[in-house]
Structures are given as structure tokens and as C-alpha cells.
N, C-alpha and C positions, 0 to 999 in steps of 0.2 A: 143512371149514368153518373159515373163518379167526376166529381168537379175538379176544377185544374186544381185547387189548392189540395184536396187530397189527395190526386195524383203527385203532387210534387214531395208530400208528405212523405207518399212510400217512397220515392226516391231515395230520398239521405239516406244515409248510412246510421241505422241505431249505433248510440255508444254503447249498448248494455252489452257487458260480457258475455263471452261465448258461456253456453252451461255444461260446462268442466268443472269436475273437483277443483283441478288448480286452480281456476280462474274466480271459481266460487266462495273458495278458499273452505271447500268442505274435505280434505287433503286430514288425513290421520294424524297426530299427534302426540310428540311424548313431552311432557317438563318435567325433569327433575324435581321434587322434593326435597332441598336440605336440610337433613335432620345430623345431630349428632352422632349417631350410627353409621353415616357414609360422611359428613366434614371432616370426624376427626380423624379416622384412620387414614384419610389422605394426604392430612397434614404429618403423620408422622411418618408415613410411604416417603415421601416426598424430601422430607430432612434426612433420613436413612437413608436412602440413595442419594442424594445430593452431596454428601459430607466427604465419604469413603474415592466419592466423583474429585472433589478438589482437593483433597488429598494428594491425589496420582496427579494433578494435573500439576499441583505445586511441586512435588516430588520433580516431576521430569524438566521444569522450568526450572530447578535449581540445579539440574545436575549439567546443566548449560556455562559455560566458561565466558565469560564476556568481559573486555578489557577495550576501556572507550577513551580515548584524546581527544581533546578542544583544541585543535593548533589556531583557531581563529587568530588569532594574535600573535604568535610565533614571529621573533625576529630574525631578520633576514641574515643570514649567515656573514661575519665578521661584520657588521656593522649592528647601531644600540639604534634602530628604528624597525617597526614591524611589516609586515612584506604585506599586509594591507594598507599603511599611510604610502610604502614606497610603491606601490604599483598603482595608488591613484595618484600621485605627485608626477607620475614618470610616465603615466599617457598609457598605462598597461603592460608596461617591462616586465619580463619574466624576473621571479622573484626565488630564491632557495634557502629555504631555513630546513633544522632539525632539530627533531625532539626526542629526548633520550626517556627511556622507559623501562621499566622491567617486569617481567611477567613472575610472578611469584607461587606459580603454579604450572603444572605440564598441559597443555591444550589439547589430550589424547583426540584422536580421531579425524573427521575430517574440518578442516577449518576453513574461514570465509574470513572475506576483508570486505567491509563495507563504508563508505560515506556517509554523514549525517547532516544536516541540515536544518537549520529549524530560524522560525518565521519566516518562511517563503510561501506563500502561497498559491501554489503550483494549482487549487481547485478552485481558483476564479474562473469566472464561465466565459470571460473574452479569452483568457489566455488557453485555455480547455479545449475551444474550437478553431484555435488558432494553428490549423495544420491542417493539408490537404491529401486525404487517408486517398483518395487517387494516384496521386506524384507518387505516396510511399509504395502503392503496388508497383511500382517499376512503370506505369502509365504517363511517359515526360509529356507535356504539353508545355507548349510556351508563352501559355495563360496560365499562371497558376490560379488555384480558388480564390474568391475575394474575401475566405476566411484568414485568409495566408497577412492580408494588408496591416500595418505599413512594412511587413516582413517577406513581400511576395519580390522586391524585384532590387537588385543594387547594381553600383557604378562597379564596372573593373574593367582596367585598363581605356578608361572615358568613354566605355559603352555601358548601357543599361540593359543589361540581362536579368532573366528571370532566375528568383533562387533557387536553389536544392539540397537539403530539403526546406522548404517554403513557413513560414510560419513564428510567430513568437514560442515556441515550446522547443524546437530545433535549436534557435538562433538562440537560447539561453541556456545549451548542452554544457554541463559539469563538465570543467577541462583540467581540472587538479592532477598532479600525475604525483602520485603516493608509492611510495619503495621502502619496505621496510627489511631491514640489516641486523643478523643476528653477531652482536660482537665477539659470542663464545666461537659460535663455528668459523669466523670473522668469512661470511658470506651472506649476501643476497639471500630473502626469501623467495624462492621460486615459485611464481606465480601462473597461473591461467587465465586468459581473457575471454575463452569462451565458455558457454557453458554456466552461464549467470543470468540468462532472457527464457522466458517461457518459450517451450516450444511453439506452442498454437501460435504465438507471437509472430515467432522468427519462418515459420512453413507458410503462414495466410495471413497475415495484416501487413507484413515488408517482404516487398520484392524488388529485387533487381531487374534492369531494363536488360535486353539478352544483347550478347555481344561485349566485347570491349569497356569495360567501366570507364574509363580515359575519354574516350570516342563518345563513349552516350552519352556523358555530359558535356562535350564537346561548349556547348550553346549554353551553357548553365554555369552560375559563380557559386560560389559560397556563402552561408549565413554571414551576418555582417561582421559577428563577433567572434567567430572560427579564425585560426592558425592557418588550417589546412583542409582540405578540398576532401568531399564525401568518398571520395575512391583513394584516398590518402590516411584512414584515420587509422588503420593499422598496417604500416608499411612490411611487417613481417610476416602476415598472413592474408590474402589474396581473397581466400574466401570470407572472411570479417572485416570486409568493406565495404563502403557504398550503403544504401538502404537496410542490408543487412547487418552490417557492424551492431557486436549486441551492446554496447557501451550507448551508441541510440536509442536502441530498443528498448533498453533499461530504462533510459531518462525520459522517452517517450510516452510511460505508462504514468501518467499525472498520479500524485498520492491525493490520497483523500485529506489530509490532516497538515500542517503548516509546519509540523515536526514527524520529519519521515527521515529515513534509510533507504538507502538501494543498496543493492549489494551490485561491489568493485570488482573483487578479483576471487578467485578457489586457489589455496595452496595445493601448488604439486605436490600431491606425494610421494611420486615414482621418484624421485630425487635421492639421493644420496642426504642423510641425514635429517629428514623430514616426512622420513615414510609412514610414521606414529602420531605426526600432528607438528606442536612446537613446542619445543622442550623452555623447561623454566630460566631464567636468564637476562640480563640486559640486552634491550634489541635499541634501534635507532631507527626512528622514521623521516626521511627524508622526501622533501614535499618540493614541488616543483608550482609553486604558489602563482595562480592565475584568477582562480575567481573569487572575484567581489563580493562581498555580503554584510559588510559593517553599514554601508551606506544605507539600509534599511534593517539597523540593529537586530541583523540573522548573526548568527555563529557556524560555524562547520568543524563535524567531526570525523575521526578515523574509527572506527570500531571492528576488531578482532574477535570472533568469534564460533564457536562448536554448535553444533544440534544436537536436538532428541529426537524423537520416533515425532515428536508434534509439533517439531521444525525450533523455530529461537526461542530465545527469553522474553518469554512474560504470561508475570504474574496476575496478570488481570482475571482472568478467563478463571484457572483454580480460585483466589480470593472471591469471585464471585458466586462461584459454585456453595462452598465454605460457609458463605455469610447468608447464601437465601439457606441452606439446611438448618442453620443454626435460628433462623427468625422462625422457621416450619415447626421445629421441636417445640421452640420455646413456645409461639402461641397454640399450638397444639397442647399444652399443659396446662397453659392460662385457661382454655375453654376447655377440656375436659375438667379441672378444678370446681369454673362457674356448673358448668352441666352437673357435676355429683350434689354441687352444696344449692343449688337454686332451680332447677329442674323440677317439675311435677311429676310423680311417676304416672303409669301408664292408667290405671283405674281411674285417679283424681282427671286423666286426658278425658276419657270413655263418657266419664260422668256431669263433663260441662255444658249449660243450660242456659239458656240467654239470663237468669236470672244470677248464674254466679257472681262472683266477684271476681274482679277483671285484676289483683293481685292475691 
């Protein structure tokens, strides 16, 4: 009769492995060998395709037209002080300076206006989760998230409403309004507002509440630092408003890096005298100066600019390419060099003996 203590014995559970190849680790196996026969031709596969790769890559980043202004500091139209001391002096006064430019070259095809930025750090992890991706489905509730705080609720009209949209990422929306004026055609560049936001964007991460934009947010104020009201932001088109306005959507999408771009506006080119791009010439950018950025030594810029088939400028991507072909070749030569002159050949391999000599 088996005793309680080996009765309890069989109980447990053995840790030993099930007996599986896998588990046994008796599973088939290959490792490579590196021998000179297979490193080196890899190395120069590798540089040979790599080179001819940044090549093209540099090629089509060059044939990109780009033409970039710093109005950071831009002084305020007829007066000798800049629309950044005068808009923190004046409690946040709209401020209008201009900056005269010339393009020294024809911008063929299609062009973009974009904003620039730099030291902002839009990929801090408070300011990052600081927006409630429910409100933005069109979902109003009158709790916003408590990711939304201290950005979720303000005074108007001596009541305390909830915001919309909610959050420090909203409530610090790019409000510069940029017009740029060609002096030859002596008109306006004709621009697009929509048509600048990913689609997936603007179909499945922003939605409108149904009904009435006016009415839906009836019970809801504005960011604290906004002009004007989420169903206000584009008074000429109906449809680019509220949650959907892609001037949001755009500013919504956090950069990764402290120095980013978003893209502003697409030149029209159904236009009478811009149907080819923008012709070379003095133009004037005229800036309707509202946001801050000196206070935490950022700049901001205006950037104009054409595509390739692999979107804007830059050179990174080719130089990279470029520079690992060129290290592949080069030590591809150093070690086939070592391999001819210090190498053993193949008999002296065949014929070594624990008594050889070990050089």
C-alpha cells in the first residue's frame, strides 16, 4: 500500500519537459559558416545596390523646389517693434507684418505651403495624451476625459462649461493666418484649405456630432486660447468645420521631433495664372501674427514648396543609402586584400594537426 507521502509525490505536477523535439531542443539546425567565399560577395552585392539606390534617391530630393522664411521676428507693419514683443506687450493683439521675397526660380507643378516650427515639443507624453479621442468622434459628453485637465473645462459668459475640443494639444492649435501675394500678377495666391489631412484621419479618428454644428455644441465653449468657436473655424466652407476642420486634424497629428512642418495650404491651380505652379518673381507674405514661440526660444517658419514621386526634400534617406555602399565596397576590398595576402590556402586547411603551428 503506497504511503501518503508518495501518494502526494505522484500528485505534483513534474516540471520535466514534455518529450518534443521542440521542447527537447532535439529540433534540426542550420548555422552558417562565414567564410570568405560568402562575406565578401555580400559585401560588394550590398555596396552595388546600395550606391546606384541613393543615387535616385538624391536625384529626386533635388529636383524638389523649396523656399523657406523665418518671419519669427518680423516687424509689425509701420511700426520699428516686432509682432512678437507687440503681442505679448498688448495681452495678445492681432499683429500684421510682411515680408518681401523672391523666388528665383519657376516652382513647376504642384505646390504646398507649409508652417514650420522648431523647439516645440509637441511629443511630451503629458501633452500627447492630452485630448479626448471620444469628444473627437463626434461622442459630446459633458465630462470630458481626465486626460483633457487642466484643458477640459472654462468660464464663458460666468458659466463653466466643458471644452471642445478638450485637451492641451487642441488648446495650443497653430492660429497664424499666412497670405502670400504675387507682385508681378499683383494678386493673391490662390489657395486650398482642404485636402492637406490624411484621409483615414478625417473618415475614422474625427467626427462630427449629427445635426446642427451651432446646436451640438450648444453646452460646449472654446479652447481657452482660440478666437473662435470649433463650428467657426472656416466660415466659408461648412463642410471644414467643427471636429472635422482639417487645419485640426493637421495640428492634431503630434510630430515626432521638436522641429517639424505641417503642411498649410495647396496652391490652386485651376486659377487663372497658376495653373503650372508659381512663376519666378517677387511675392510678399503677409502674416496675420498670433502665435507665440519666442517665449520658449522656438522660431516659426513659412515654407513653399514642390514634390517628387517620394513626396518633399530630403536628403537623408539618399546620403544614407550613399554612405553604407560606399563603407560595403570599401571594406569589401580591405578584407579581400587581408584574404589574398594572409589566407592559408586550401591543402595547408586540409592538412592541420593539433601539432601545427597555430601562426
Amino acid at each position: 500500500m503506497a504511503t501518503s507521502s508518495e501518494a502526494s509525490d505522484q500528485n505534483v505536477k513534474s516540471r520535466r519537459p514534455a518529450e518534443s523535439a521542440f521542447k527537447q531542443q532535439r529540433l534540426p539546425a542550420w548555422q552558417p559558416i562565414l567564410t570568405a567565399g560568402t562575406v565578401l560577395p555580400t559585401f560588394f552585392v550590398i555596396g552595388i545596390a546600395f550606391i546606384p539606390v541613393g543615387i535616385g534617391l538624391l536625384y529626386f530630393s533635388d529636383e524638389v523646389k523649396e523656399h523657406v522664411i523665418d518671419y519669427t521676428n518680423c516687424l509689425k507693419e509701420g511700426e520699428n517693434i516686432t509682432c512678437a514683443d507687440y503681442i505679448k506687450q498688448s495681452s495678445m493683439d492681432q499683429c500684421i507684418c510682411r515680408v518681401t521675397f523672391n523666388l528665383t526660380e519657376d516652382f513647376k507643378g504642384d505646390v504646398y505651403f507649409y508652417y514650420g516650427l522648431s523647439n516645440y515639443y509637441q511629443n511630451h507624453r503629458r501633452y500627447v495624451k492630452s485630448r479626448d479621442d471620444s469628444q473627437l468622434l463626434g461622442r459630446l459628453s459633458l465630462t470630458p476625459s481626465t486626460d483633457c485637465l487642466p484643458f477640459a473645462y472654462a468660464v464663458e459668459d460666468g458659466k463653466t462649461k466643458p471644452v471642445a475640443p478638450c485637451g492641451a494639444i487642441a488648446n495650443s492649435l497653430f492660429n497664424d493666418t499666412l497670405t502670400v501675394r504675387s507682385q508681378d500678377l499683383n494678386k493673391d495666391v490662390p489657395v486650398l484649405r482642404t485636402g492637406i489631412a490624411w484621409d483615414s484621419d478625417k473618415e475614422i479618428k474625427f467626427r462630427n456630432p449629427p445635426g446642427d454644428l451651432k446646436t451640438a455644441f450648444a453646452n460646449f465653449t472654446k479652447p481657452e486660447n482660440w478666437r473662435l468657436h470649433v463650428w467657426e473655424l472656416d466660415p466659408n466652407n461648412t463642410d471644414n468645420n467643427g471636429f472635422q476642420n482639417e487645419d485640426l486634424i493637421v495640428w492634431m497629428r503630434t510630430a515626432a521631433l521638436p522641429t517639424f512642418r505641417k503642411l498649410y495650404r495647396r496652391v490652386d491651380h485651376t486659377q487663372v495664372g497658376f495653373s503650372t505652379g508659381l512663376v519666378k518673381g517677387p511675392y510678399v507674405l503677409t502674416v496675420e501674427y498670433n502665435y507665440p514661440v519666442t517665449d520658449f526660444d522656438g522660431t516659426k517658419s513659412f515654407v513653399i514648396s514642390t514634390t517628387s514621386l517620394l513626396g518633399g526634400k530630403n536628403p537623408f534617406l539618399g546620403v544614407a543609402y550613399v554612405v553604407v555602399g560606399t563603407l560595403c565596397l570599401l571594406l569589401g576590398i580591405v578584407l579581400l586584400v587581408i584574404h589574398v595576402k594572409c589566407s592559408k590556402s586550401t591543402t595547408e586547411m586540409i592538412n592541420v594537426n593539433p601539432r601545427t603551428p597555430y601562426s
